[in-house]
Phi, psi and omega in degrees: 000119165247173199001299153299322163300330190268306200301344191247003177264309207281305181262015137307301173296310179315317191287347199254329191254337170265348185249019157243339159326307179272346187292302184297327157309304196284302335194285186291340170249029174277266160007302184248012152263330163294335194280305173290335165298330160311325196259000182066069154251176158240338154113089203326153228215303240258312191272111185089150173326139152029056185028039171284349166257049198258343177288303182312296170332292172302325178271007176285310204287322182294318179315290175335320190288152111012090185282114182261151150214157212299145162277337154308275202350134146306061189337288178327300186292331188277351178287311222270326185297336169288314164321296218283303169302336186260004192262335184272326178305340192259336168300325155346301179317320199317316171301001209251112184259080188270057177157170178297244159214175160219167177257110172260160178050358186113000201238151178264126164237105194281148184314046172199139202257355169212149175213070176278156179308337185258023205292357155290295200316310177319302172323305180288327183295309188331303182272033188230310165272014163298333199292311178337305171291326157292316165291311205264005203258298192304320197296318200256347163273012175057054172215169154273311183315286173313316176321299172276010145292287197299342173280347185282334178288315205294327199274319175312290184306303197300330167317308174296309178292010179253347172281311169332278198328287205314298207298330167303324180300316174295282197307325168285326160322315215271321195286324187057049156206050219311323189293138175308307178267019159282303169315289191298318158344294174318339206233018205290357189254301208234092172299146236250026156284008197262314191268332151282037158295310172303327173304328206288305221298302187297348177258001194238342164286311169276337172298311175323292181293276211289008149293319187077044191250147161301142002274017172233106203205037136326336178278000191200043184297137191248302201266026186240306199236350206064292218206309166092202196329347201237156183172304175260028177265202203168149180052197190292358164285333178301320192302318191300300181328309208272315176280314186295344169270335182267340183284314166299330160310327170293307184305296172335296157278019169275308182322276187340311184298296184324305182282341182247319163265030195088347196050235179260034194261136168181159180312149179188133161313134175340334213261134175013077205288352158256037171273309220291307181327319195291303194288321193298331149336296154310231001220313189267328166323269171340308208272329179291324164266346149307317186278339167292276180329294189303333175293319198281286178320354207231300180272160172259160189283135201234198220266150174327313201273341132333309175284313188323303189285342152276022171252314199266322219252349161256316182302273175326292171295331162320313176301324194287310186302301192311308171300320197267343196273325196280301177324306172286000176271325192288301161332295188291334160315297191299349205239320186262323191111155181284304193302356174264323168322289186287325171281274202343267206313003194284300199328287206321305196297312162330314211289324178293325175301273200322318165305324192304307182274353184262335184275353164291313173285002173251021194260130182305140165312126183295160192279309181306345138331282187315299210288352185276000000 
């Protein structure tokens, strides 16, 4: 790489790192007008057309504010844990390829700032040290209210990343690849939410618990925990915390988009022909933290002990099926042909409808039942 190659990578990361910025701005007051149009509100009003600069505002007013800190703490960690949650959410990204390329100066520069052979893999690491930053931000205010935030993220997450991981696992199988833009390539007929819609389904559900978004945002439960891990922050450290979750929510749904919807593929015109990828990208991103939103608006927060158990005792077997039925959809063609292949799963699938529908009625009557 010479001179030029690094000055169009230094200015990729800037344009990529300045553009979850404003993502995360329109993001949050996206947010709090659905949410209120949901609720017959209006919603913020005052800062900007129709309060769209109400984002800018609060971190202008947090940068500004009187950053407190507990005299119990453990000052370095308790310095260090915010940077540390909001830094793995924007390296996530790095993999995400959201758009073709284009050419400056003679060099093609595609729309992704990295593209390693392992670049799921990078994705889960990334989101396996977010938690790092939450546990030690609880551990390092001296409080019990944070504390018992951070085990609860800890405990949240590491549950939840295994039902991810596993809906990834199906998703990498059935494509037969870990590189993203390999993936997106993969799917240039079918987008692979038609043949993994249960992988779809089980990732947008563990993307929640790992956002910590309603209905599951036990770690920082208000009528519980108070604040819950961030509880004794304050000023802009509170803000990074507060960025590093909306960013990761972004990230969350880019992912979604790339294994499952195609990534940046839709129809498009002749006419400035790297444009159209980037919005069909935007387009699905959006549509992914709207259905994220409308769940945060719809549902209540539901009990500790509930969410753990549908995660090991729902989530999880479900992956584990769900992962061994895509290895026999991938296999078994090569080996029976497809059409003995395509009847067996017609069979298998009848029998489950049917079982669905025959075990509420063959299921015993409660006894206070029988006697009316």
């Amino acid at each position: 790489m010479d001179l030029l190659d690094w000055a169009l990578l230094l200015g990729r990361v800037a344009v990529v790192f300045a553009g979850l910025l404003v993502t995360v701005m329109l993001l949050i007051w996206m947010e709090r007008k659905v949410i209120a149009d949901m609720q017959t509100r209006m919603g913020p009003m005052r800062a900007g057309p129709r309060g769209v600069l109400i984002t800018l505002a609060d971190g202008i007013k947090l940068f500004f504010k009187e950053g407190i800190v507990p005299a119990e703490a453990d000052r370095p960690v308790y310095l260090i844990a915010p940077v540390i949650a909001m830094l793995p959410a924007f390296l996530a990204f790095a993999v995400i390829p959201f758009g073709t390329s284009v050419t400056l100066f003679g060099r093609e520069v595609p729309f992704q700032l990295a593209d390693p052979s392992i670049g799921i893999l990078w994705v889960l690491a990334m989101a396996s040290l977010g938690v790092y930053g939450i546990v030690l931000a609880g551990w390092s205010s001296g409080s019990n209210y944070p504390l018992l935030g951070a085990v609860r993220s800890s405990a949240q997450i590491i549950s939840y990343e295994i039902g991810m991981s596993l809906a990834l696992v199906a998703v990498l199988m059935y494509s037969g690849s870990l590189r993203l833009s390999e993936i997106v390539e993969a799917q240039a007929r079918v987008w692979n939410v038609i043949p993994q819609f249960p992988a779809f389904v089980v990732y947008l559900i563990a993307g929640l618990a790992e956002t910590n978004r309603p209905p599951f945002d036990l770690p920082e439960a208000e009528s519980e925990l108070v604040a819950g891990f961030h509880t004794e922050y304050s000023g802009i450290r509170f803000a990074l915390f507060y960025l590093g979750e909306y960013v990761n929510t972004v990230t969350v749904a880019s992912v979604a988009v790339t294994l499952f919807l195609g990534g940046w593929r839709g129809p498009a015109p002749d006419v400035l022909p790297w444009v159209w990828p980037l919005l069909w990208f935007l387009a699905k991103v959006l549509a992914v933290v709207y259905g994220y939103v409308w769940v945060r608006a719809t549902l209540p927060r539901i009990r500790f002990d509930r969410l753990m158990a549908f995660g090991w005792k729902v989530l999880i077997p479900f992956g584990l099926v769900w992962v061994l039925l895509t290895g026999a959809i991938v296999v078994l063609p090569d080996v029976y042909g497809r059409g003995p292949v395509v009847a067996g799963a017609a069979v298998v699938f009848g029998a489950l409808v049917l079982a669905s529908v025959a075990a509420p009625l063959l299921r015993p009557r409660p006894a206070a039942e029988v006697g009316r």
